[in-house]
N, C-alpha and C positions, 0 to 999 in steps of 0.2 A: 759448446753451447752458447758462447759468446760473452760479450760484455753489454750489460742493460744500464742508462743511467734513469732512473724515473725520478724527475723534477715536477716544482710545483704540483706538492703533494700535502696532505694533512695527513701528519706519521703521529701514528700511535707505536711508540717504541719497545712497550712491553714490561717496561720498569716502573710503572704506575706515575712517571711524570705525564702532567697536560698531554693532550696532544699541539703538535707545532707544523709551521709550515716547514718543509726543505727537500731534500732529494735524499734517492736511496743508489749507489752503486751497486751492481750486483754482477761478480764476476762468474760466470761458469754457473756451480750450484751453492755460489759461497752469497752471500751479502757481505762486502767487504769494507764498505762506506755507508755512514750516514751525517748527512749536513747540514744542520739548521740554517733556513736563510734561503740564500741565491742558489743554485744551481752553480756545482764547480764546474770548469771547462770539462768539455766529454771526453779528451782524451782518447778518439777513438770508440769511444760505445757508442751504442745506435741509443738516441732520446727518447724517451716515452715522457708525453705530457701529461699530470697526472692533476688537472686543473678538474677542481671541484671532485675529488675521489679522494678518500682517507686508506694510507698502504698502512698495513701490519703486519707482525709474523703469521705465519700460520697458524692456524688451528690445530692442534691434535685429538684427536678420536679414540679415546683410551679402553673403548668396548665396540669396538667394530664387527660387524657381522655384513660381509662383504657381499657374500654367497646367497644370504637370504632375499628375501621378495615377501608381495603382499598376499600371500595367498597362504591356503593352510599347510601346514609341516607336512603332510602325509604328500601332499601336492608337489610339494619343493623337494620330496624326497623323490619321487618319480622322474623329475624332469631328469631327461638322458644328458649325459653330463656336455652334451657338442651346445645345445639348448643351456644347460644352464652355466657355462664357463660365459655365455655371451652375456647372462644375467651380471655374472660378476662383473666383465670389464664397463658394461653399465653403469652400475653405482660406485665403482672407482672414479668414471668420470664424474659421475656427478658430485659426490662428495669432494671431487678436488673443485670443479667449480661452484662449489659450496666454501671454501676455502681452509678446508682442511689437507695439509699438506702432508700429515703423520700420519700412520692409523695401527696400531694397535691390536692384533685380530682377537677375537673372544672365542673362535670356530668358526669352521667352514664344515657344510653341511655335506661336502665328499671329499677323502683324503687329498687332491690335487689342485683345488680351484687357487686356495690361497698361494700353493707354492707358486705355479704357472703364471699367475698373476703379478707376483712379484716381480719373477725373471723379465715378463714384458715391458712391465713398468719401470725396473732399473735399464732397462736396453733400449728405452725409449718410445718401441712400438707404441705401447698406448698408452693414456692420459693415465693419471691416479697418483695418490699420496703414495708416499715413501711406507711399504708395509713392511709389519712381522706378521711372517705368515703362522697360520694354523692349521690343524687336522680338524675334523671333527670331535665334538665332547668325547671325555671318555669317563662313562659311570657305570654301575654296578647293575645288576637285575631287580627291576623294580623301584631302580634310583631315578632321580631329574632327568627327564630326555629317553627314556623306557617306555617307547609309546609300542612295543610289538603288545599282538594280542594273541593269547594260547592259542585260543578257536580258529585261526587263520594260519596260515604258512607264512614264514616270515616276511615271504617276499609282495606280498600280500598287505603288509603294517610295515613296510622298512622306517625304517627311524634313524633321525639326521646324527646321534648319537653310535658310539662303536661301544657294544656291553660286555664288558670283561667283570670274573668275577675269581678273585682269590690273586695273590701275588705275583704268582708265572702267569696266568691271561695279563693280568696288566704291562706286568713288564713287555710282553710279547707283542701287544697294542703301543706301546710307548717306541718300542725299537723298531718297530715298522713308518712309524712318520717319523719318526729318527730319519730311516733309511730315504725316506720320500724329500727328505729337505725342509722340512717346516723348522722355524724358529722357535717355536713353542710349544707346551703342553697344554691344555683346557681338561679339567679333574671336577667333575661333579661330585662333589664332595657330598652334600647337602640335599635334601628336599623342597619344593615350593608350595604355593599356594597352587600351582595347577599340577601335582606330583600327588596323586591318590593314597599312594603307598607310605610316602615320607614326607612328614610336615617340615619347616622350612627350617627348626629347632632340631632336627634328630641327621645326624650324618650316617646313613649307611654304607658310606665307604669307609674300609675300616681302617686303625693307625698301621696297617703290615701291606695293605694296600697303596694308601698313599707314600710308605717307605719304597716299596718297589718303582712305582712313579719317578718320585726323587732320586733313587740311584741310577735311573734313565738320564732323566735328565743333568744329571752332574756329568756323570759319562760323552755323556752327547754336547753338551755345553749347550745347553737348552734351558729358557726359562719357562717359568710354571706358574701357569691362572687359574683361579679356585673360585 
């Protein structure tokens, strides 16, 4: 990846001192130097003049929804996954040229965008923050993200949500993006203000529910967002 040195720079360092004038070394994917003042010799790194530009750490993005777009859910749940995988690397770049360099996933709206994503993005292919990937939510019938409708065949209402209901659906939902490689779990625990069924006070997932979840994810060495 190389060695960067970016001089005459206004560094905002992150430990809530002023910001200062100086340069940043950056070897490979590490930041390995920072130097109030002159610019050290370069030692070999290629210069980036960073005159009139303030450097910082990245950004992290601690509720990322990568997968998603501006359009309605029912919509985003249609797009054929070749269509919307391009959606994702999309707003990967754009978010890292928004200067978010982390990101955190919340869910992805088909079991694979978040993994596939990742892999491109550690491999270099394409731009984007450093992710944990996601599956899609997983809630209960009639829970957050339960947009099918009876009167219709499901395929018909699909919903960006996967609805498991009792312990064995869930665990079987949780070991399945196990097996797909995501980092994490996403557990609709809760109701909202656009959840018909469930106000945003009443958890229809139940505690034998969320136990089966959690021995997924302990098993798997997988974290878990609620």
């Amino acid at each position: 990846m190389g060695t960067y040195l970016i001089a005459n720079a206004r560094i905002l360092d992150g430990t809530g001192k002023a910001a200062f004038a100086g340069a940043v070394r950056v070897n490979g994917n590490r930041v390995t130097e920072v130097t109030p003042g002159a610019a050290p010799p370069a030692r070999g790194a290629t210069v980036i003049d960073g005159a009139g530009m303030t450097l910082m750490p990245g950004l992290v993005e601690s509720h990322a929804h990568l997968g998603f777009a501006d359009i309605p859910s029912q919509e985003l749940t249609r797009l054929p996954p070749e269509e919307h995988m391009l959606v994702t690397v999309r707003n990967a770049k754009l978010m890292l040229d928004c200067g978010y360099t982390s990101a955190f996933s919340a869910a992805s709206p088909k079991p694979r965008l978040d993994v596939v994503l990742k892999r491109e993005i550690e491999a270099g292919r394409v731009p984007g923050p450093r992710l944990l990937a996601n599956g899609p939510e997983i809630t209960v019938t009639g829970g957050l993200g339960d947009t099918n409708m009876l009167h219709l065949p499901h395929h018909e209402t699909p919903t960006f949500c996967w609805v498991a209901d009792g312990p064995d659906q869930i665990r079987r939902v949780c070991r399945l993006l196990a097996r797909e490689g995501v980092d994490l779990l996403k557990l609709n625990l809760s109701g909202d203000a656009g959840t018909s069924s469930y106000p945003s006070d009443e958890t229809p997932m139940s505690d034998a529910e969320v136990a089966a979840a959690m021995e997924v994810a302990r098993a798997a060495r997988l974290r878990v967002a609620a």
